[in-house]
C-alpha distance (Angstrom), angle and dihedral (degrees) to the residues before:
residue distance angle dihedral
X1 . . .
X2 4.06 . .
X3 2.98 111.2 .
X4 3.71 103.2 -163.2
X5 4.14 83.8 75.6
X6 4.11 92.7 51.4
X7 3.58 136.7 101.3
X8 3.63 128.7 -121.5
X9 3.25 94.9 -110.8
X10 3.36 100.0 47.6
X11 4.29 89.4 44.4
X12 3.97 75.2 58.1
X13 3.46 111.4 64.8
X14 3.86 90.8 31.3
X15 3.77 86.0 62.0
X16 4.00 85.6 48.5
X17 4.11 90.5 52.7
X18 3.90 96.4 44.1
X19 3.94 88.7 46.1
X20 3.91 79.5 54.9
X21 3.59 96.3 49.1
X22 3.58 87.8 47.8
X23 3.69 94.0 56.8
X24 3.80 90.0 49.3
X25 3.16 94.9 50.1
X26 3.81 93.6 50.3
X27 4.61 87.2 57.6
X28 3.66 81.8 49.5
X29 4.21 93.8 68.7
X30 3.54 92.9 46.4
X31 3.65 87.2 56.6
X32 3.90 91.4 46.9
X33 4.30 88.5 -123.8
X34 3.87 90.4 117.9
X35 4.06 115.7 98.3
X36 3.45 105.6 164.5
X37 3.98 109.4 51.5
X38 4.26 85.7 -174.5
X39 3.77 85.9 79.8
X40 3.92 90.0 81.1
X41 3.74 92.4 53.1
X42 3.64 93.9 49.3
X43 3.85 92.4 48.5
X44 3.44 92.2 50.0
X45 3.51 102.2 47.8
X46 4.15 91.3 43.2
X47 4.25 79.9 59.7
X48 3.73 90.1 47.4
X49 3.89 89.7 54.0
X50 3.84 91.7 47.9
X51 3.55 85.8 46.5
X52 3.58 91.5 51.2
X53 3.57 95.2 55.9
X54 3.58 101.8 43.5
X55 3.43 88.0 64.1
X56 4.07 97.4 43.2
X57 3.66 85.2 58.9
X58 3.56 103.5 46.6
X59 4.06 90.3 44.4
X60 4.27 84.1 51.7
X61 3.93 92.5 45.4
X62 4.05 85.8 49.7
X63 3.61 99.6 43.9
X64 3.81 89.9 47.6
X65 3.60 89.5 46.3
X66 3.47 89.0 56.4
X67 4.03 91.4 59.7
């Protein structure tokens, strides 16, 4: 997904699924199923970037609101 082309909305609940993938993902150490431990840095960093651009669209919508 690119999410320069999304909506908010959609940014939103794909933040909501990763964070739930995360969490899974977390139960799976403790049970020893996890094999590749990069998997939390790459979830992160894809809610970072969502993150990111949530917030560089709502700072464009207000500062062109503000015109």
């Amino acid at each position: 997904m690119n999410v320069t082309t999304v909506d908010v909305a959609t940014l939103q609940k794909e933040i909501f699924e990763t964070r739930r993938e995360l969490f899974n993902l977390r139960l799976s150490v403790g049970s020893g199923q996890v094999k590749d431990m990069s998997q939390f840095g790459k979830l992160r960093r894809k809610i970072a970037q969502m993150n990111t651009q949530i917030r560089a669209t709502q700072f464009a919508s207000a500062k062109h609101g503000l015109r």
